[in-house]
Structures are given as structure tokens and as C-alpha cells.
N, C-alpha and C positions, 0 to 999 in steps of 0.2 A: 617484570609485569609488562607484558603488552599494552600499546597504546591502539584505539580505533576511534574512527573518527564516524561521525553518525548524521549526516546530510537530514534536516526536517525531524532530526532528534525531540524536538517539543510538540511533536503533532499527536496523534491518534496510534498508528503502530509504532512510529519510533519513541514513546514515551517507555511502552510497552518492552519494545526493546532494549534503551538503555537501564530500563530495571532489571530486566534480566543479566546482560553484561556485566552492572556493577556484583550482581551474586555472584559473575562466576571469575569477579576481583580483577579486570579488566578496566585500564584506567581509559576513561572513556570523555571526549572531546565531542562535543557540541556544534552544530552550524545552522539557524535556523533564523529566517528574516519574518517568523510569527505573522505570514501570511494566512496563513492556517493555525502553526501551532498556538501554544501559549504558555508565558510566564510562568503561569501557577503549575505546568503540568512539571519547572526543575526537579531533577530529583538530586537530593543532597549528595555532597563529592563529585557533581558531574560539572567540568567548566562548560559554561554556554557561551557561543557569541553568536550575539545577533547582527547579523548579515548576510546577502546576497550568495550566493556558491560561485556566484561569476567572479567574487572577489576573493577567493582562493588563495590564489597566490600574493597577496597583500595585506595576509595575515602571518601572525608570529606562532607556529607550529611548532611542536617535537616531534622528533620523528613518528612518520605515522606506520604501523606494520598492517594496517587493512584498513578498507572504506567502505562502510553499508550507506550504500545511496539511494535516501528515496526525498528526500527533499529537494520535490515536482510539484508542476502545478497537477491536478488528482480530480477533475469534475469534468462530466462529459460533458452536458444540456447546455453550460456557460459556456465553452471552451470557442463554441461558436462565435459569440458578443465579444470575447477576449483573447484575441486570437495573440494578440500581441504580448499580453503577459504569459500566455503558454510556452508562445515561441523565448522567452527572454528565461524562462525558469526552465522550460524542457529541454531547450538548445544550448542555448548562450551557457548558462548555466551547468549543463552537463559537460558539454564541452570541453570547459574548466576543469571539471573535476576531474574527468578522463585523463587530461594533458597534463592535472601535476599529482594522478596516478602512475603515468605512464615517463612520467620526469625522475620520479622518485622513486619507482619500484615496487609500485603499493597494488596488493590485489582490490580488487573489489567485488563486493556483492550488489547487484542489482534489482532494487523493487520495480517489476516490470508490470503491466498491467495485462491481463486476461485479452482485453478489448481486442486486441489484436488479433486474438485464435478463435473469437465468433463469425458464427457464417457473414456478419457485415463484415470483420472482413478491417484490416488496419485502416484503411481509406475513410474509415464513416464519420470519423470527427476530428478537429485537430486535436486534440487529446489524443485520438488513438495513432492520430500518424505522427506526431513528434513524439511520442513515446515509443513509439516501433523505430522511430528513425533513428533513437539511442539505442536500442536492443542493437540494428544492426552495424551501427558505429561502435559499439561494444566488440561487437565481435571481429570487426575488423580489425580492432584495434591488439586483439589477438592473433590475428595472421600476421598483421603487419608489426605489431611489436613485441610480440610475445607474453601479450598485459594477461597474466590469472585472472578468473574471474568466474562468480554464480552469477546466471540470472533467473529471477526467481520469479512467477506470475502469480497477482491475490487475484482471491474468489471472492466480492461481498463481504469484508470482514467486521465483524460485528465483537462488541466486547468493553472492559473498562475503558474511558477515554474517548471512546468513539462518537461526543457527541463537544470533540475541543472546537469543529471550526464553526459551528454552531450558527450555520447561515442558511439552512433552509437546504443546501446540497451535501448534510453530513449524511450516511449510512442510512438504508432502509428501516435497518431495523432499531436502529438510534430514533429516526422520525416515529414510529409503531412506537417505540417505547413509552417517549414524550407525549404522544396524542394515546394514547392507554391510559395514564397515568393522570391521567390531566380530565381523564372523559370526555374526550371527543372523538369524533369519528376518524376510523383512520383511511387517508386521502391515499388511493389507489390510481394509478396513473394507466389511461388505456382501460383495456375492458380486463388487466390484471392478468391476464395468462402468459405474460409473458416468463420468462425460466429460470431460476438464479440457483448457483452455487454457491454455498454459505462457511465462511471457515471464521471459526475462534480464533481471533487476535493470537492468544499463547500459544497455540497450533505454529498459527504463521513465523511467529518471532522462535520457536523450535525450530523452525524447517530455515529458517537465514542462515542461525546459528550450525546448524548441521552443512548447511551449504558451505558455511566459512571454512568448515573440517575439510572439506572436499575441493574444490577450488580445481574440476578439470573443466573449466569451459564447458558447461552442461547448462542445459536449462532444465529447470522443475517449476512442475504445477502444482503450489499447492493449494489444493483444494479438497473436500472431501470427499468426489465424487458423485454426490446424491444431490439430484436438484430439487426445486419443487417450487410452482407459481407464485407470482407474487399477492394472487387472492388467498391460493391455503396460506400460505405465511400469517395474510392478515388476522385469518378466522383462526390460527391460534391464537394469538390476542384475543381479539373482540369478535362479536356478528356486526359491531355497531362501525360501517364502512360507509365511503361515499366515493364516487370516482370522479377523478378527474379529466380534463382532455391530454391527449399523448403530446410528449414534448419531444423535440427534435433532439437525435441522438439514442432515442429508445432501442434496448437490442429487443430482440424476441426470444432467444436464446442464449446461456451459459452455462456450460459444466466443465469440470475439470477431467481430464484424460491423467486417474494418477496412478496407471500402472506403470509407467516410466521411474515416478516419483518414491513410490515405495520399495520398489529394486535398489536405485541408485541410492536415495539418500536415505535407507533405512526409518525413513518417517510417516506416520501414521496420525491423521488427528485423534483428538483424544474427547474434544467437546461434540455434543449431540445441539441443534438448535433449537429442539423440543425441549431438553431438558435447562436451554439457559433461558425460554420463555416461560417454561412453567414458574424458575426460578425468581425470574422478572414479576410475575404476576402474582406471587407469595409475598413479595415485597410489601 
């Protein structure tokens, strides 16, 4: 039985993904300092431990045969205010994980973030540049050491879980849901036209796992291709809207480029966002 280790395993898609893993009998190890994730999200036979990724190497492991790393700090608009816990979980942090990847022989799959491949452009927030600045320490880390590796870009992912860090900066369509639900109006940022690519959690967590099959130093997008503003999003929920002022960090644009995506890695999403609202709203 293969052992993998799952960085931010209690959050929103790594919950997601260690249920998947344990299905396909995959003994599956834990690291998560429930900055974001949470407690409740364990899922039974997984060890957890909660701590730091910087502290890596000062934990008592089995050997590890793969790393899905995405336990990152993950929010743009703050990232600004919080420059220092971004740098300490997106650097310091990764760092770690590379160096007793690349100690031990261990591939890794990386959760990359989109932000980087919008016309802003990696520069636009420290979110986006210390995440880009692991993408390309990743891949250096392949020329220079010969470290295996996916790196994988999310689109807006939306789904079970998706409302674990439950601070006002969880998913779009986590806040739409919440403010539907509750009958209030849902809070639109900007005059809303801005563009978003929307992917199904189990989408995403198919496409790691097919990336873990793969392992040539590729990057994929997954996403589904198909954008659509953040007002139509709204009015499939509700008419009952109110806008907000823009916050710093706002892109204007995101879609995914997944002709790459569905060549290489044989993956296709399978969810429609229409059909998980209308779902949402039969609730």
C-alpha cells in the first residue's frame, strides 16, 4: 500500500481529496495547522497532525512515495494586510516541503493557483507572487535535481466543504450559497462583470489524482473552460443582489486554457455550475 502525504489535508479540496485517496486504499498522512482547515473535516483511518509544513522534517514519518501540496495560505484581498503569514506558509513552508521532497525522493503534486496566468499578471498580489514564486522553485527544483512533479492550476472551485474556512474569504459561490439560503441579498463586488472560471471540487481532486499517474513536469489547468460574470452567477441564485465597492486584488478576468489539459491528462470535468445551483436552490 502506498503511503502519500497531503499538506492542508483538512481544508476545503484537501478534505475532498483525502476521501478520494482513502477509496482508492491509499494510506494517507495528514499535515495541517487548521489555519483554514478543520477538525471536524478528519476523515476516519486518516492520521492527522497538526502543524506547521515548515516543521517537516521534525516530524516522525514513514516513508513517504508522493506529496499533494497545497497546504498555502489561499486569499487574495487579505494577502495584502498579511504579507507575513503568506510569506511564512507560501515560502518558508514550501521550502520545507520541496527540500524533504527532494531529500527523500518523493514526487510531488502541486496546487497552483490560476492567479498567475491572468492578464494582472503574478505581480498583482502577494498571494499571487509567492505562489508563482513556488511554481518556479518547483520547477527548478527539477532541472537542478531532478524532483518529479505535477503542477496543477484551480479555477473558483466550488463544492462539499467549501465553506471549512468560514471567514468571510471562503469561495464565491460558498458566500451565494450562504446569503441564498438565509434570504439575503447576495453581496456583488464591483459593478460584477468581472469573469470567473468555475470547477467542481471532484473535478479538481480527479485531475491531481490523474496528474499523480503522470508525473512528467507538466503543468495543467484545470478548469472547465467556460467563464461567466460574477452578476450571471448571482441571478442564478437570486434577483435579490446589492453591490459592493471593489477590493484590492480584484482580477477582471479568468479562464482556463484546457486544451493542453485534456490531451495530456486525459481529464474532462464532469460537473455543470448550473446544474450544482439549481441543485443548491431544491435544497
Amino acid at each position: 500500500m502506498k503511503t502519500v502525504l497531503v499538506t492542508g489535508g483538512a481544508g476545503f479540496v484537501g478534505t475532498n481529496l483525502v476521501i478520494k485517496l482513502k477509496s482508492l486504499n491509499y494510506n494517507v498522512i495528514v499535515i495541517d495547522n487548521l489555519s483554514y482547515g478543520k477538525q471536524q473535516n478528519y476523515i476516519e483511518g486518516v492520521s492527522y497532525i497538526e502543524d506547521h509544513t515548515k516543521n517537516i522534517f521534525n516530524l516522525d514519518l514513514p516513508k513517504i512515495d508522493l506529496i499533494y501540496h497545497l497546504g498555502e495560505y489561499s486569499k487574495i484581498t487579505p494577502s495584502y494586510e498579511e504579507i507575513e503569514t503568506v510569506f511564512d506558509l507560501n515560502i518558508a513552508g514550501s521550502f520545507a516541503i520541496l527540500e524533504y521532497a527532494r531529500q527523500n525522493n518523493i514526487p510531488i503534486v502541486y496546487a497552483a493557483s490560476s492567479t498567475r496566468l491572468t492578464l494582472e499578471g503574478e505581480n498583482h498580489s502577494p498571494y499571487s507572487f509567492f505562489k508563482s514564486s513556488v511554481v518556479q522553485l518547483l520547477k527548478n527544483y527539477g532541472e537542478w535535481f531532478g524532483m518529479k512533479y505535477s503542477i496543477c492550476y484551480f479555477y473558483n472551485v466550488y463544492g462539499p466543504y467549501q465553506d471549512t474556512c468560514n471567514t468571510g474569504w471562503e469561495t464565491v459561490i460558498s458566500i451565494f450559497e450562504k446569503q441564498f439560503k438565509a434570504d439575503l441579498p447576495l453581496t456583488i463586488v464591483g459593478d460584477g462583470l468581472q469573469k470567473r472560471d468555475f470547477t467542481y471540487v471532484e473535478d479538481i481532486v480527479n485531475g491531481l489524482v490523474l496528474s499523480s499517474e503522470k508525473l512528467s513536469n507538466d503543468e495543467y489547468q484545470l478548469g472547465s473552460g467556460v467563464d461567466y460574470s460574477i452578476l450571471e452567477v448571482a441571478k442564478m441564485f437570486s434577483d435579490n443582489i446589492t453591490f459592493i465597492p471593489v477590493r484590492k486584488g480584484d482580477r477582471k478576468y479568468s479562464k482556463a486554457d484546457v486544451t493542453d489539459t485534456f490531451e495530456k491528462l486525459g481529464w474532462k470535468p464532469q460537473m455543470n455550475l448550473l446544474y450544482w445551483i439549481d441543485k443548491v436552490k431544491q435544497q
